[in-house]
N, C-alpha and C positions, 0 to 999 in steps of 0.2 A: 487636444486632450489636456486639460486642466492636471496642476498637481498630484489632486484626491485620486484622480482617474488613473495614475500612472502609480500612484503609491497601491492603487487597487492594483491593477494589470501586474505590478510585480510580488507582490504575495498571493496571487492566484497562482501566478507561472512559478512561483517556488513552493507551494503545499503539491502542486500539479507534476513538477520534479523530485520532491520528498516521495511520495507515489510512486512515482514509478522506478524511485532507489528502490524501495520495499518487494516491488511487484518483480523487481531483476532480482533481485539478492533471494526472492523465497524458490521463484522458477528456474531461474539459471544457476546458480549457489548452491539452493540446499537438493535441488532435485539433478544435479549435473555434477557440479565441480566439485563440492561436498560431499556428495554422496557416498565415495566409501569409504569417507572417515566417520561422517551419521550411520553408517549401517555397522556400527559396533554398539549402538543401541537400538531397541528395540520399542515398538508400537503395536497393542495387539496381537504381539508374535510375530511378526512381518519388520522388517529388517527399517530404520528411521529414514534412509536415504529413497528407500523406493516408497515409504507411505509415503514423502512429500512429494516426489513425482506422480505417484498417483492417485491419492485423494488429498492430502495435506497444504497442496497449494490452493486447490478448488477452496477451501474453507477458507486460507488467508485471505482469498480474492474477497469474496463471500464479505469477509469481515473487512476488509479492505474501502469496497463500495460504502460499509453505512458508514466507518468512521469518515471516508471523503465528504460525503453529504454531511457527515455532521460538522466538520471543521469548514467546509465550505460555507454553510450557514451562519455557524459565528461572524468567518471573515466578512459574508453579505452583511450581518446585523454591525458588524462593527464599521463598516464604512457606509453603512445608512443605504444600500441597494439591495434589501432585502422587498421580499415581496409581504401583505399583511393578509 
């Protein structure tokens, strides 16, 4: 593997680790560990630690996915392995 390829391979596998900070920190954080210090506010009327165990991470995910695909495209167009 050339250089470019390896300078690729390591800012994939670090946006790919950014991710999955976010994806631990909103599921296991705010819907576990967190939880009943968020549940002194509230969402809808429902207590902030259980909305994010129960719908509030589905949405992080949700939004999760297209900023991945978005940042992952940049990284493609910036190291010229982009598809046209």
């Amino acid at each position: 593997m050339d250089k470019s390829g390896k300078a690729y391979w390591k800012a994939t596998c670090t946006l790919i680790i950014q991710v999955l900070a976010v994806w631990f920190f909103v599921s296991f954080g705010c819907g576990i560990l967190f939880a009943d210090a968020l549940n002194s506010f509230s969402v809808g009327g429902y207590p902030l630690g259980f909305w994010f165990a129960q719908q509030g991470a589905m949405y992080c995910f949700v939004i999760m996915i297209f900023v991945y695909a978005h940042l992952m495209g940049k990284l493609d167009e910036k190291f010229d392995v982009h598809e046209e």
